[in-house]
C-alpha positions as CSV (number, residue, x, y, z in Angstrom):
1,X,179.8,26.6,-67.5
2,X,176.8,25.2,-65.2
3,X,179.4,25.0,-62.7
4,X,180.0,28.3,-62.7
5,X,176.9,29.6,-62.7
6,X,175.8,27.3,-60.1
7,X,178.6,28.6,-57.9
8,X,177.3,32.1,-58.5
9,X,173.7,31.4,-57.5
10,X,174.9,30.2,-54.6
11,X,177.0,33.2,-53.2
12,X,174.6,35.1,-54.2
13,X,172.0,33.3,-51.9
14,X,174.5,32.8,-49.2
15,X,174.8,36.6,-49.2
16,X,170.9,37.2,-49.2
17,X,170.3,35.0,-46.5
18,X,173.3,36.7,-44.0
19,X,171.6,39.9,-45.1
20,X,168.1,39.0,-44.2
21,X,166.5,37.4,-41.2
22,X,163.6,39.0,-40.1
23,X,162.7,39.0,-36.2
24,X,160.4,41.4,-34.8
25,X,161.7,43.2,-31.9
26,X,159.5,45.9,-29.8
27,X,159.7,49.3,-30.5
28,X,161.5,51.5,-28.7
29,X,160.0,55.5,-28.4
30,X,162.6,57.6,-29.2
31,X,164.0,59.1,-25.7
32,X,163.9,62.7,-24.4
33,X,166.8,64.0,-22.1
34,X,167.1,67.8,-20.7
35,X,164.3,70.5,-20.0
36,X,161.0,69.6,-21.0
37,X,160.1,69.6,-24.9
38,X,159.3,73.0,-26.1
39,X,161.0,74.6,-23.0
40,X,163.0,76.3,-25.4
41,X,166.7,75.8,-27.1
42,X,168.2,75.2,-23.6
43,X,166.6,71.7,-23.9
44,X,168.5,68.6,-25.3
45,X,167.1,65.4,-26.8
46,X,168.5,62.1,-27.3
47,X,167.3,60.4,-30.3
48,X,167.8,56.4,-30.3
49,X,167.7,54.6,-34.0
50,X,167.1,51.2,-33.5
51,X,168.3,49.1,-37.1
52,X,167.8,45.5,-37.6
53,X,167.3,44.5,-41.3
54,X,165.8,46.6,-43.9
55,X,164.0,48.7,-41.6
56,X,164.1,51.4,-38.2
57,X,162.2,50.8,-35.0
58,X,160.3,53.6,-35.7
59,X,158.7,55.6,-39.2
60,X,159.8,58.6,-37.4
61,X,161.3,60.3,-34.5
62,X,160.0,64.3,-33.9
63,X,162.0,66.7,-32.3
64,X,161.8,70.3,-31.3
65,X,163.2,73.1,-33.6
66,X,166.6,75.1,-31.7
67,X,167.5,71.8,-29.1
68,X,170.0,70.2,-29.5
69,X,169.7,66.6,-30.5
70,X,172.4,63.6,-29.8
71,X,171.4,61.1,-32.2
72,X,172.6,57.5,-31.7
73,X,172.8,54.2,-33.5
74,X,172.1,50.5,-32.7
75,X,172.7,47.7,-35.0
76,X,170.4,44.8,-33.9
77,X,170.4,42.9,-37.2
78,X,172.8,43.2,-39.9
79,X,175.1,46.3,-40.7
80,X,173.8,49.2,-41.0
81,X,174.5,53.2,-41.3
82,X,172.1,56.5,-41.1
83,X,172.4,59.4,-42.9
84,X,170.0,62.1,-42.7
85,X,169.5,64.4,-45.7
86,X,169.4,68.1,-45.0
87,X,171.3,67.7,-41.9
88,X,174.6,66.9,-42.4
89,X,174.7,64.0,-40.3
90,X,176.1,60.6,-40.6
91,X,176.8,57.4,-39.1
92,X,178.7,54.5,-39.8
93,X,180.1,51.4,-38.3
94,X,182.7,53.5,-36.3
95,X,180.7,56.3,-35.5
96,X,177.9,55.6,-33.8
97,X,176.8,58.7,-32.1
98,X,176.5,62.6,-33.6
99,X,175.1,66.1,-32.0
100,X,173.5,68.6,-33.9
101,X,171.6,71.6,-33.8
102,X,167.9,71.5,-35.0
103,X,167.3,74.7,-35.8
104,X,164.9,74.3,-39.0
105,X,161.8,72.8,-38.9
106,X,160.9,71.1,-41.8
107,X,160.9,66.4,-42.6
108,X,164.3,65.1,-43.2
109,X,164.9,61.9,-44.9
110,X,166.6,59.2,-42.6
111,X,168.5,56.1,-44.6
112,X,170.8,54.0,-44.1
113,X,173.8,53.8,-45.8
114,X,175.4,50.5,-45.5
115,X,174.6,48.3,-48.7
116,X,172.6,45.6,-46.3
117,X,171.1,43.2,-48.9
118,X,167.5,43.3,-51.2
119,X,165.7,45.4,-48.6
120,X,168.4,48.7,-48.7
121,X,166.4,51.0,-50.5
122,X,163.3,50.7,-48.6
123,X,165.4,50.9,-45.4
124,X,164.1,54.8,-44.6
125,X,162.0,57.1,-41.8
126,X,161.9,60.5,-41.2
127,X,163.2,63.2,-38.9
128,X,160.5,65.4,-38.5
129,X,161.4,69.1,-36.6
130,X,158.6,71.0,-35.1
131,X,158.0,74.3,-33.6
């Protein structure tokens, strides 16, 4: 019986430990493409989410209401997915790019959702759209 539950504790610290690793990388500004911002819905804006484990590059990424906004995702640590509530987008680890219209302003909930290890729940920023 010890055996056993050694042998647990240990897969579950072998899968903690593949899950975690913490390196600090620089943060990256979320990038604008197009027409200037607030040149109106003609404009187009690429938004770049930057995961590495438990946590985004950034604790949020504005955008302008009625552009157009190509939102892409890069795994630096671990395996991770976005979703943002409200907006009907998601991305997983075959879909790493979506398009969308931003036409409500209003702070959207970005998470990911990949189980990556202890720090999952935490692992969230915003999308805020502005006028």
């Amino acid at each position: 019986m010890k055996k056993l539950i050694v042998l647990a504790m240990a897969v579950c610290l072998v899968f903690a430990i593949s899950a975690c690793g913490k390196k600090e990388e620089a943060k990256a500004p979320a990038t604008t493409t197009g027409a200037a911002a607030g040149a109106g819905s003609a404009a187009s804006q690429d938004v770049k989410l930057v995961a590495s484990n438990f946590k985004f590059d950034q604790a949020e990424y504005k955008v302008k209401k009625g552009q157009d906004i190509k939102i892409s995702l890069e795994n630096k640590e671990g395996m991770h997915g976005v979703e943002i509530k409200g907006l009907s987008v998601k991305l997983d680890g075959n879909t790493k790019t979506a398009t969308f219209k931003a036409d409500k302003e209003g702070t959207y909930d970005i998470i990911c959702s990949i189980p990556c290890g202890q720090g999952h729940m935490t692992m969230k920023s915003k999308l805020i759209v502005e006028s």
